[in-house]
C-alpha positions in Angstrom: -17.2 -0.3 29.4 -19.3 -3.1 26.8 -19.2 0.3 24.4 -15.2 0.5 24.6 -15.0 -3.1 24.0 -17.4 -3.0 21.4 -15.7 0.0 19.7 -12.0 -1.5 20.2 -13.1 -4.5 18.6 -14.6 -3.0 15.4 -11.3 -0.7 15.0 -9.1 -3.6 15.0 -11.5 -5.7 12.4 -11.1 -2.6 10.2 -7.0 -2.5 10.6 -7.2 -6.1 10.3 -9.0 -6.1 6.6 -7.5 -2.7 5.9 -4.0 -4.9 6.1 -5.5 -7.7 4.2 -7.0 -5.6 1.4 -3.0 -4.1 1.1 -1.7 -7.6 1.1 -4.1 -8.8 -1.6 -3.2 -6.1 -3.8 0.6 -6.7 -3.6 0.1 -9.9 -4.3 -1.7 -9.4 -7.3 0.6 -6.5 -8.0 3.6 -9.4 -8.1 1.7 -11.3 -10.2 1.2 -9.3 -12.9 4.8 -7.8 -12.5 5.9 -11.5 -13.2 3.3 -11.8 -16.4 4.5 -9.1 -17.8 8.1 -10.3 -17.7 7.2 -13.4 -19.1 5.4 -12.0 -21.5 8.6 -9.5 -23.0 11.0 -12.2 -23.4 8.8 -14.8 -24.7 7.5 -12.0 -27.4 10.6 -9.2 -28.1 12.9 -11.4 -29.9 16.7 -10.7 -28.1 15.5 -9.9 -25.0 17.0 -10.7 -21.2 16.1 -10.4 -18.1 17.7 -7.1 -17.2 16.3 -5.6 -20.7 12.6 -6.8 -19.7 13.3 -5.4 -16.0 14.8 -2.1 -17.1 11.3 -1.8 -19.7 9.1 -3.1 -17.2 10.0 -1.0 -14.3 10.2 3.2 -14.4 12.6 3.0 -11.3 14.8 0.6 -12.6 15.2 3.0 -16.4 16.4 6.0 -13.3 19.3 3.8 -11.9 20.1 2.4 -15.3 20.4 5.9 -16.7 22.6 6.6 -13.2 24.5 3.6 -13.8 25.2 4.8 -17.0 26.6 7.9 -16.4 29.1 6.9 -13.6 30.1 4.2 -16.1 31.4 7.4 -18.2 32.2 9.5 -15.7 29.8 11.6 -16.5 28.3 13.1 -13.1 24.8 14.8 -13.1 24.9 18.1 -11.1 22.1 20.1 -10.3 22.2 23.2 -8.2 19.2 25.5 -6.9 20.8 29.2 -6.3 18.5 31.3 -4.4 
């Protein structure tokens, strides 16, 4: 019964710091996120937010493309045929 314990124990220590170790690295993920803003529009002259955001962040070029597009009317089509 002491071994269950024992063994219980030690699994949740290793979710618990598993968890923190995640934690840690979003936060440092958020910090450098913000650096990097700061650093494009205090160093490309012009720039905004949404310009920094849109270079900063691969996801965010996707839905600006996206965005784009449906602000034409252009609609991307794509159809596998098997």
């Amino acid at each position: 019964m002491a071994a269950i314990a024992l063994g219980q124990l030690f699994a949740f220590w290793l979710l618990c710091s598993h968890q923190v170790r995640k934690a840690e690295a979003r936060h440092n993920e958020t910090i450098v996120q913000q650096m990097a803003l700061t650093d494009c529009l205090q160093y490309i002259p012009g720039s905004t937010i949404a310009s920094c955001t849109i270079r900063l962040d691969p996801g965010a070029q996707a839905r600006h493309a996206a965005g784009q597009a449906a602000a034409t009317g252009a609609v991307p089509v794509s159809f596998t045929y098997r």
